[in-house]
C-alpha positions as CSV (number, residue, x, y, z in Angstrom):
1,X,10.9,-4.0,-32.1
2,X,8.7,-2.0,-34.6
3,X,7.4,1.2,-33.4
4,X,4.4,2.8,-34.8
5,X,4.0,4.5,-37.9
6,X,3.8,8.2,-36.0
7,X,7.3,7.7,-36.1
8,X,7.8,7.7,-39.4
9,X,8.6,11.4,-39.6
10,X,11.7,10.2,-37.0
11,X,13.5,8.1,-39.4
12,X,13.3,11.3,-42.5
13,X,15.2,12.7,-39.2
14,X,17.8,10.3,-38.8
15,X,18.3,10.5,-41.9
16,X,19.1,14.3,-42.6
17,X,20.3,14.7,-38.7
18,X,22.7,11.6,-38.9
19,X,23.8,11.6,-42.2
20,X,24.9,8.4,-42.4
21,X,15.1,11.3,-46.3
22,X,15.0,12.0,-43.0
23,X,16.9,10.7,-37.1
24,X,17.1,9.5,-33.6
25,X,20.7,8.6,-31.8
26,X,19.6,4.9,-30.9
27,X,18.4,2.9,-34.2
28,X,14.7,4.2,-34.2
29,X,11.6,2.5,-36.4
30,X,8.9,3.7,-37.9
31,X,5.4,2.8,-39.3
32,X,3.5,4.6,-41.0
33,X,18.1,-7.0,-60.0
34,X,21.3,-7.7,-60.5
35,X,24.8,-8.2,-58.9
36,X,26.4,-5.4,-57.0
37,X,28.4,-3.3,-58.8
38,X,32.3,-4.1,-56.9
39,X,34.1,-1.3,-56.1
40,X,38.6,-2.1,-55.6
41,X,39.0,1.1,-53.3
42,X,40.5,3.7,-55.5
43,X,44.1,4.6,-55.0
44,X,42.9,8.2,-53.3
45,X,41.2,5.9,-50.7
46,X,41.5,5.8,-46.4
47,X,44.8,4.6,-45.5
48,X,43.3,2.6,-42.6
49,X,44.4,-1.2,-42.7
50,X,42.0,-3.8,-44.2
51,X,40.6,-6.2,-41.1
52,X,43.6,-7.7,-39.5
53,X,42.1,-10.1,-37.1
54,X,40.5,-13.3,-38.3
55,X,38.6,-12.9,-35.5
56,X,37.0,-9.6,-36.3
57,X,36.5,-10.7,-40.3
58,X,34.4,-13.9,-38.8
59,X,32.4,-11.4,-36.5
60,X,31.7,-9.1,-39.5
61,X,30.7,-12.0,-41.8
62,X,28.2,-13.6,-38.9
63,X,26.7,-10.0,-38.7
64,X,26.0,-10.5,-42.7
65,X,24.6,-13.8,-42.0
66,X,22.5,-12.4,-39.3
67,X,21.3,-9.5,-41.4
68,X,19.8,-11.8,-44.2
69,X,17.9,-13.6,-41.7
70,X,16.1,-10.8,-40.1
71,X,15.7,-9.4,-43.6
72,X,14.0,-12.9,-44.7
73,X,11.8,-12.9,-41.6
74,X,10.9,-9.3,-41.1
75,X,9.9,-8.0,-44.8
76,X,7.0,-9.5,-46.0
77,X,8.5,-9.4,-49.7
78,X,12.4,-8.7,-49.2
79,X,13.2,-9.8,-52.9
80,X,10.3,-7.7,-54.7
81,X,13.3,-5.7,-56.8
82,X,15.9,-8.3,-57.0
83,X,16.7,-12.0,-57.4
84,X,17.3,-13.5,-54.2
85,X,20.2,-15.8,-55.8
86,X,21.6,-12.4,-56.8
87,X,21.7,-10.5,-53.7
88,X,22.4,-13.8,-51.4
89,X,25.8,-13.4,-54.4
90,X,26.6,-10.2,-53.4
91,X,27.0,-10.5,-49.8
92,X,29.0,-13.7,-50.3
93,X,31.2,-11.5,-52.4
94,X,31.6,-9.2,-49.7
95,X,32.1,-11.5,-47.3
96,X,34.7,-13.1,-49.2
97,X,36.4,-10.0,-49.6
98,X,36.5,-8.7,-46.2
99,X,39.9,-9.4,-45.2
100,X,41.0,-7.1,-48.1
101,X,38.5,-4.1,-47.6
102,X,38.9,-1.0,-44.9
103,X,36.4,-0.7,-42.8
104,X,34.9,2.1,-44.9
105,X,35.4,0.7,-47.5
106,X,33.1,-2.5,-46.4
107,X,30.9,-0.2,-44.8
108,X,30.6,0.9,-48.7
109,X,30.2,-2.6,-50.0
110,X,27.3,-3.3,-47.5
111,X,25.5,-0.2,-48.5
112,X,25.9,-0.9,-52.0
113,X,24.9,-4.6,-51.4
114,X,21.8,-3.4,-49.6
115,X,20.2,-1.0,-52.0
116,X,19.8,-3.6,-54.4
117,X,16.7,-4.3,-52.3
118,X,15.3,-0.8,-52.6
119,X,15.8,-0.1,-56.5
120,X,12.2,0.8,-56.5
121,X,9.5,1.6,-54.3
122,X,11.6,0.9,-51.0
123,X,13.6,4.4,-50.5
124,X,12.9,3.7,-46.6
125,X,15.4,0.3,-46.5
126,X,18.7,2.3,-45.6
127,X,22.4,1.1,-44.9
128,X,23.7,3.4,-42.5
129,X,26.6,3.4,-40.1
130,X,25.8,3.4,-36.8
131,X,24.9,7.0,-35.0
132,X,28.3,8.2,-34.0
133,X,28.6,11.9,-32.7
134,X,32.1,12.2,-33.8
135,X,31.3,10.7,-37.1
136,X,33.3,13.0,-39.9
137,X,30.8,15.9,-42.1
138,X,32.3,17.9,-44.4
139,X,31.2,21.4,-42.8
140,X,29.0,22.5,-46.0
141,X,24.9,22.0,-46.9
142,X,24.8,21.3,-50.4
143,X,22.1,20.5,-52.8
144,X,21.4,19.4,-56.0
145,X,20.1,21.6,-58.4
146,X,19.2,21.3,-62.2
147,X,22.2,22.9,-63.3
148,X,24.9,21.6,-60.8
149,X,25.2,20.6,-56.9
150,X,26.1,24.1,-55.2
151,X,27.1,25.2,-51.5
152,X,23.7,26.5,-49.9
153,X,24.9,27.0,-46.5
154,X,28.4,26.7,-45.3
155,X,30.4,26.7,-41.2
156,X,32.6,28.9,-40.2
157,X,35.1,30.1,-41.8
158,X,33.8,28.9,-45.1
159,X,30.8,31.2,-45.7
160,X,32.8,32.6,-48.8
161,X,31.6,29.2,-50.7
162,X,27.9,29.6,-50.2
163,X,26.7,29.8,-54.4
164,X,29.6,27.9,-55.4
165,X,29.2,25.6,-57.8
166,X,31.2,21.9,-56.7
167,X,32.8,21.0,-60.0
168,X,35.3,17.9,-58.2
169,X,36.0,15.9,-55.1
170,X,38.9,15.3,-54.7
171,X,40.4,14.8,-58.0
172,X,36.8,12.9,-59.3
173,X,35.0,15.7,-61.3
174,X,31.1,16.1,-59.6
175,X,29.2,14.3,-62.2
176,X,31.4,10.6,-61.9
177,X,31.3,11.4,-57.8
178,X,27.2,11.2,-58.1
179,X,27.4,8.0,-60.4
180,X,29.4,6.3,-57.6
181,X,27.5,7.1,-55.2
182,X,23.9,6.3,-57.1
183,X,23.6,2.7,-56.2
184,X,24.1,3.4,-52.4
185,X,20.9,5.4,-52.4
186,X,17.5,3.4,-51.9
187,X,14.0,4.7,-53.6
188,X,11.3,4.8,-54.4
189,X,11.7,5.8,-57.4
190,X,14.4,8.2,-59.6
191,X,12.9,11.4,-57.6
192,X,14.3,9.6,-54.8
193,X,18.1,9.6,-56.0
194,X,18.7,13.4,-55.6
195,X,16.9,14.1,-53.0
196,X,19.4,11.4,-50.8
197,X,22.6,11.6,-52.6
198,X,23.8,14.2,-50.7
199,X,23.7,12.6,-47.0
200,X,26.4,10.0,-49.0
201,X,28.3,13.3,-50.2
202,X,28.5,14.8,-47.4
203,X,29.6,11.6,-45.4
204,X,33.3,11.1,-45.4
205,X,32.9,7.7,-44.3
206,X,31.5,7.1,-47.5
207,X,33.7,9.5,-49.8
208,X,36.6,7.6,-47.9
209,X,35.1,3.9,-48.8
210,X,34.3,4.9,-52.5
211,X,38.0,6.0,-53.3
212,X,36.8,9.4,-53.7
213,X,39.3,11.0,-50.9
214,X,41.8,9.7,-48.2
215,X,42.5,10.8,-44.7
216,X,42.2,14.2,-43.5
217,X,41.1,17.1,-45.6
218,X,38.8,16.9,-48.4
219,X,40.4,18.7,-51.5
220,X,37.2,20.2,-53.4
221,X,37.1,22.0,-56.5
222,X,34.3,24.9,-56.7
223,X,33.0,27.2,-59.1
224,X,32.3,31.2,-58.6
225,X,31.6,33.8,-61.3
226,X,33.7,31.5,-63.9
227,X,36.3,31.7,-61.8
228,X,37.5,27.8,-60.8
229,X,39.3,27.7,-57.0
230,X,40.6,24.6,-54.7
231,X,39.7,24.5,-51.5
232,X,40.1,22.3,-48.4
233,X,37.7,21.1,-45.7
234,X,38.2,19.9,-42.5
235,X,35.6,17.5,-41.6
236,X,33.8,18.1,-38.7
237,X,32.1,15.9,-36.1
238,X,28.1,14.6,-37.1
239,X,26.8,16.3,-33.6
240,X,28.5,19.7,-34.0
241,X,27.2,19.6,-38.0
242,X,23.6,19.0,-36.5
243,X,23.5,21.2,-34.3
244,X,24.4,24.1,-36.4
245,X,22.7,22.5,-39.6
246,X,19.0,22.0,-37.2
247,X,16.3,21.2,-39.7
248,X,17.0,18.7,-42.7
249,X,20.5,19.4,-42.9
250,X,21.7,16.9,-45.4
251,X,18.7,16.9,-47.8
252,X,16.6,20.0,-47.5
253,X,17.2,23.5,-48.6
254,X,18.4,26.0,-46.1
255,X,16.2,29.3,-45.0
256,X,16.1,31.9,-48.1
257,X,14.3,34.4,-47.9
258,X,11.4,34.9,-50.9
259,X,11.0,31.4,-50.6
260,X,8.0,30.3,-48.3
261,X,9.0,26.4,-48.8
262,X,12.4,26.7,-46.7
263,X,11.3,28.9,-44.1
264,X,11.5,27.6,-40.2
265,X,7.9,27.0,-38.1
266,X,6.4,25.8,-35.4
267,X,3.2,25.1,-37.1
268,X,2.5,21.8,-39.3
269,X,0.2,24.1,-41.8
270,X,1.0,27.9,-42.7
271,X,-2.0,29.4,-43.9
272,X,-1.5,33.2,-45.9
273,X,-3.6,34.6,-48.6
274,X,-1.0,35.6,-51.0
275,X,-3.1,37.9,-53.4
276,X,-7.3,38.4,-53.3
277,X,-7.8,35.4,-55.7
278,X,-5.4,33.2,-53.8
279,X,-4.8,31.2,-51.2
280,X,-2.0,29.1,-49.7
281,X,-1.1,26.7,-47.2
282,X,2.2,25.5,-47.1
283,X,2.4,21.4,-45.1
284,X,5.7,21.8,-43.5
285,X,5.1,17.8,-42.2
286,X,2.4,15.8,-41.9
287,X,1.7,16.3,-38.1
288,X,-1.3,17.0,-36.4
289,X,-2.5,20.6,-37.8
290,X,-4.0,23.2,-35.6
291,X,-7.9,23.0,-36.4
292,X,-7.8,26.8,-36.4
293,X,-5.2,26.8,-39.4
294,X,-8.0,24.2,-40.6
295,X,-10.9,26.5,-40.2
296,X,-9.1,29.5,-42.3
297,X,-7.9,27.5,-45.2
298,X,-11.5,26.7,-45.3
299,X,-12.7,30.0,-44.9
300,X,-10.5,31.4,-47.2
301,X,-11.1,29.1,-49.8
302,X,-15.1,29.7,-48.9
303,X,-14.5,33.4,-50.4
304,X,-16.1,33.7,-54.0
305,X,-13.0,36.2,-54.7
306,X,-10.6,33.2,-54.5
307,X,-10.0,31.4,-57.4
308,X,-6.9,29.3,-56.5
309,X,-5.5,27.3,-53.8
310,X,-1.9,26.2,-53.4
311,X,-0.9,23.7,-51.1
312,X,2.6,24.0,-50.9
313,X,3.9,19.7,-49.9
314,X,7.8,21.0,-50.9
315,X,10.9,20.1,-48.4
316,X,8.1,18.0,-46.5
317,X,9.5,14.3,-45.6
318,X,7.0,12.9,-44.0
319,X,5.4,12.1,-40.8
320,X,2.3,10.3,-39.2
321,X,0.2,8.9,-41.5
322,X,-2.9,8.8,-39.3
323,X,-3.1,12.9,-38.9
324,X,-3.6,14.4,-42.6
325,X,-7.0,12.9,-43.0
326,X,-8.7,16.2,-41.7
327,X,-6.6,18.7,-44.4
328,X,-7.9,16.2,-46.7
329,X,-11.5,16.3,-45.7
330,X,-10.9,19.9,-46.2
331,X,-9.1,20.2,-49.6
332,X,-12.2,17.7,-50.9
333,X,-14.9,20.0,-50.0
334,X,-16.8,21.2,-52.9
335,X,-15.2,24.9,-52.2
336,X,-12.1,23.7,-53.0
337,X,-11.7,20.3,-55.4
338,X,-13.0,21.7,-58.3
339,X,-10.2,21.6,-61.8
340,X,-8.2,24.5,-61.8
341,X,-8.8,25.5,-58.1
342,X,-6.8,23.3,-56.1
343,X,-3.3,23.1,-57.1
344,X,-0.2,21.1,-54.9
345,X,3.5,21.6,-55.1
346,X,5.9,18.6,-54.7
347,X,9.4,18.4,-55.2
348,X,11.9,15.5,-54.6
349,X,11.6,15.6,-50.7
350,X,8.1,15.1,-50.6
351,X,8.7,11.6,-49.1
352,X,6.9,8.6,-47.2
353,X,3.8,10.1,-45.5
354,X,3.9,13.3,-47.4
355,X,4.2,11.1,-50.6
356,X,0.8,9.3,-49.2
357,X,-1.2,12.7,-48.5
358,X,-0.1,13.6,-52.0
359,X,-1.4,10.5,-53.6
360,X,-4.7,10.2,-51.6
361,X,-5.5,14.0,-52.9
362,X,-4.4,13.0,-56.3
363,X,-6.9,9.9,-56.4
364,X,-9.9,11.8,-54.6
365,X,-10.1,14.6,-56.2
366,X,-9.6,17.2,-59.1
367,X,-6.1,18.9,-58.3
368,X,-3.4,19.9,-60.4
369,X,0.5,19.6,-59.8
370,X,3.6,21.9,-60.2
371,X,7.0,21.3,-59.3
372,X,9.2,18.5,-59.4
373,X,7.8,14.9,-58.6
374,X,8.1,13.7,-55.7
375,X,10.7,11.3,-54.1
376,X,8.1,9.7,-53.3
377,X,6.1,6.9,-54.4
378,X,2.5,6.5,-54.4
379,X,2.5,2.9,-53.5
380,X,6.1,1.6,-51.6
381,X,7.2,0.1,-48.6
382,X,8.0,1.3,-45.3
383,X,7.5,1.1,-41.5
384,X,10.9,-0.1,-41.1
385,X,12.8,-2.0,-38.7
386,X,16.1,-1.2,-37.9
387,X,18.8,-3.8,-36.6
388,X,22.2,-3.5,-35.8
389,X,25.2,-4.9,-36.6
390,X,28.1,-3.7,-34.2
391,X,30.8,-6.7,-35.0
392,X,30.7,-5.4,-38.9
393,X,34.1,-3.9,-40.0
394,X,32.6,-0.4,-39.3
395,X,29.3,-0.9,-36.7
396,X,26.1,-0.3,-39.1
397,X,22.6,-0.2,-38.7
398,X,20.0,-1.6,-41.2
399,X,16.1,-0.5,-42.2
400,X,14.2,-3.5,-43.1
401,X,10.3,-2.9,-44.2
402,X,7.6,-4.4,-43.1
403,X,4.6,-3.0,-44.1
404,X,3.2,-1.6,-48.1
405,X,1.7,1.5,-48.3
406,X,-1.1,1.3,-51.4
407,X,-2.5,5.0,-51.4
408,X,-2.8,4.4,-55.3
409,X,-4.8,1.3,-57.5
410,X,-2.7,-1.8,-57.1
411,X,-1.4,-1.9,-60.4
412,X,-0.3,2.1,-60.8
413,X,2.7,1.5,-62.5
414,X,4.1,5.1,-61.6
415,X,6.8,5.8,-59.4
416,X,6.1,9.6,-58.8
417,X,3.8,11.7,-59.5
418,X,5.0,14.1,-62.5
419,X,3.5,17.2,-62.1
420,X,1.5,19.1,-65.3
421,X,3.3,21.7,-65.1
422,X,7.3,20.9,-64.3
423,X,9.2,23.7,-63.1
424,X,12.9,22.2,-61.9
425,X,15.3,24.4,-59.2
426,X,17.9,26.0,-60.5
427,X,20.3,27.3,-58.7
428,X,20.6,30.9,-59.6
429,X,16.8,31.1,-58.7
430,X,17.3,29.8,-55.3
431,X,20.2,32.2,-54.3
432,X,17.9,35.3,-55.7
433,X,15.2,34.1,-54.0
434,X,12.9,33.5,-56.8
435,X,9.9,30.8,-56.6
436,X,8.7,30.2,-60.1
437,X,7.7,27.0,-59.2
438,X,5.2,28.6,-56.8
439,X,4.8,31.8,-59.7
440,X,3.6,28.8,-61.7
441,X,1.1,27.6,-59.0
442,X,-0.7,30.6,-59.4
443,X,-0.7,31.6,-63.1
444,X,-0.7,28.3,-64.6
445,X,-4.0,27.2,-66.7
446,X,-5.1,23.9,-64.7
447,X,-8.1,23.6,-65.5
C-alpha cells in the first residue's frame, strides 16, 4: 500500500535508524546500465552454510520472481537507468547461484542487483534486509570526510577511537572497502554515494556478504596522531545501536559543539541572528515550521542592518513535501531574494524533500550556495513502496518508486546542485569544531 508523501521523512529514518538517507520497524512508504558486478564471497567471508534446502533456494528464487513483478507494475518507469534485458540477467544470475551463496552473501547479491535501478536520480529504491532488532552494528558512528572516513562517536568502552582515522576492515584497506560497497548504494546522483555508504559499513550483514570480514569480531585498523593500532569490535544488536545512536545515526554527523548544523531540536526552523548584518535559520527537516520562527526570519531579514541571510539545509533528509511552501513564500519576498542576500547551505544529506525545497529556491529566486552539493537531486524519483520478501535466503525488504519529483525544467541535466562556493568537511575541522563552510556563508562575495 502507498502511504502519503508526509511520510517521506519516515523512510530517511529507516534508513539511518535501521541501518540496513533516512525508518519505521514494519516496511513503511512514503510519498512525497549494465550487468551486476559478481561478487565469489571472499575467503575472509561468514562461515554460515550456502542454502541447503532445495526447498528454501525455490522459495528465495519465487521471492525474485515476485519482486520483478511488483517492480514492473508499481514504478511508472522501473528501467529509466538500465536495460531491462540487463537487470532481468542479473537476477537470473543470482538466482542461478543461490544454492552456492550464504545468505549474506545473497542478501549482497540482491542489493547489488537492485541498485542497478537507482544509478541516477532514484537514491530512494533501497535493498534492505528486513528490520531485525538483533540485527549485528558495529558499535561506532562514522563518517566520511574529505580526507578519510573517521570515528565521530563511539559505545562504550570504545570512546578512545572517537577522531580515529579507519585506515582497514578487516584486512581490506578503507579505500577498496568503499569501492565494494559503491554499487550497493542507490542515488541520485554521486552526492548521494557518501552520504549512504556508511549504513552498508556499518552493517555486518553486509561486511559479512562482501568478504570483507567473517563471524564474530570485526578486526579494524585505525589511525591516531600517526600512530597505526588494531582493534576489535563486537557487533552489537540494530535496537540497542539506535537507541544510543537517536538521530541519523548511520548517515548524519553527531552533536559538536561550534557547529549549529549537528545540534539536537525540537523545532523544524532555528532562527538566531549571528552578527548585526546577519541572519540565520537553520531547516533541521522539512516539517511544519512554527509561524512564529516564520515571522522573525522575516523580521529579521526586514532590518536595513542586515545584509545576509543563511539558511542553513545541512544534515536535513527530508520530509513532507507539502509544508515548506510558507519558508519559501518568505525567503522570496523582496527583503530577502535579492543577489548576494540570501545564501543556502547544502551538503550531501540534504536529500528527497529537502533536495526539493532546495531546488524550488534555486529556480525562484536569486540565492547563492555554499557547501557541498547535495545528495540530492533536483528532479528524481520517490514515494516509494516497499514489499517484502521473507522466503529470500536472508528476509529483505525492497523500495520501489512510484512517483517523479520535477522541482527543476524537464530537461536539467544536473544531478546536484554544486554550490558557488565549495567548502568540503574535513575532518580535523569537525572535531575542533570549526564551520568554515558556514564562515563562508557569511564572508563570501555572492553577489
Amino acid at each position: 500500500m502507498l502511504i502519503s508523501r508526509a511520510r517521506v521523512l519516515a523512510v530517511l529514518l529507516l534508513l539511518a535508524l535501521t541501518g540496513s538517507a533516512c525508518f519505521s520497524a514494519a516496511p513503511s512508504a512514503s510519498r512525497s546500465g549494465g550487468d551486476a558486478e559478481e561478487s565469489d564471497g571472499g575467503s575472509g567471508g561468514s562461515s554460515a552454510s550456502p542454502l541447503s534446502s532445495s526447498v528454501a533456494v525455490e522459495a528465495a528464487r519465487a521471492e525474485l520472481d515476485r519482486a520483478l513483478d511488483r517492480l514492473e507494475a508499481i514504478h511508472p518507469q522501473p528501467f529509466h537507468a538500465v536495460e531491462r534485458a540487463a537487470f532481468v540477467a542479473s537476477l537470473d544470475r543470482l538466482k542461478e547461484r543461490l544454492p552456492e551463496l550464504t545468505p549474506e552473501q545473497a542478501a549482497v547479491e540482491l542489493m547489488r542487483t537492485w541498485a542497478l535501478l537507482s544509478t541516477e536520480r532514484d537514491g530512494h529504491q533501497f535493498a534492505l534486509p528486513m528490520d531485525d532488532a538483533s540485527d549485528p552494528i558495529l558499535p561506532i558512528r562514522v563518517y566520511e570526510f574529505d580526507d578519510g572516513v573517521f570515528v565521530t562517536d563511539a559505545m562504550a568502552p570504545h570512546q578512545d577511537l572517537v577522531g580515529s582515522r579507519i585506515v582497514a576492515v578487516g584486512d581490506m584497506p578503507i579505500d577498496e572497502v568503499l569501492a565494494a560497497l559503491e554499487p550497493l548504494v542507490p542515488r541520485d546522483g554521486p552526492a548521494t554515494v557518501p552520504a549512504f555508504r556508511p549504513l552498508y559499513l556499518l552493517h555486518v550483514v553486509v561486511l559479512r556478504g562482501l568478504g570483507i570480514v567473517g563471524d564474530g569480531a570485526v578486526p579494524l585498523t585505525v589511525e591516531a596522531s600517526g600512530r597505526q593500532r588494531e582493534v576489535e569490535l563486537e557487533p552489537v544488536p540494530s535496537a540497542e545501536f539506535r537507541a544510543w545512536a537517536a538521530w541519523l545515526p548511520f548517515t548524519g554527523l553527531p552533536p559538536r559543539d561550534g557547529l549549529r548544523a549537528t545540534q539536537p531540536s525540537d523545532a523544524n526552523l532555528v532562527v538566531a541572528r549571528l552578527s548585526d548584518a546577519v541572519a540565520y535559520a537553520r531547516f533541521r527537516q522539512v516539517q511544519r515550521v512554527d509561524p512564529a520562527s516564520l515571522q522573525e526570519l522575516a523580521r529579521l531579514a526586514a532590518d536595513p542592518a542586515v545584509m545576509r541571510v543563511i539558511v542553513d539545509v545541512r544534515q536535513n533528509p527530508g520530509g513532507n513535501n507539502f509544508t515548506y511552501p510558507p519558508l519559501v513564500s518568505v525567503l522570496s519576498d523582496a527583503t530577502i531574494d535579492r543577489p548576494g542576500r540570501l545564501v543556502l547551505l547544502t551538503d550531501r544529506i540534504t536529500f528527497s524533500a529537502a533536495a526539493n525545497f532546495t531546488t524550488v529556491v534555486e529556480q525562484g529566486t536569486a540565492a547563492g550556495f555554499v557547501g557541498e552539493p547535495m545528495g540530492g537531486g533536483l528532479n528524481f524519483w520517490d514515494d516509494v513502496d516497499w514489499i517484502t520478501l521473507p522466503d529470500f535466503a536472508l528476509p529483505m525488504r525492497l523500495a520501489i518508486s512510484t512517483r517523479y519529483w520535477e522541482k527543476s525544467t524537464p530537461d536539467d541535466a544536473r544531478l546536484s546542485i554544486e554550490p558557488d562556493v565549495a567548502v568540503p568537511m574535513r575532518s580535523a575541522d569537525f572535531f575542533a569544531g570549526r564551520d568554515p563552510a558556514l564562515e563562508a556563508a557569511i564572508s563570501a562575495d555572492l553577489g
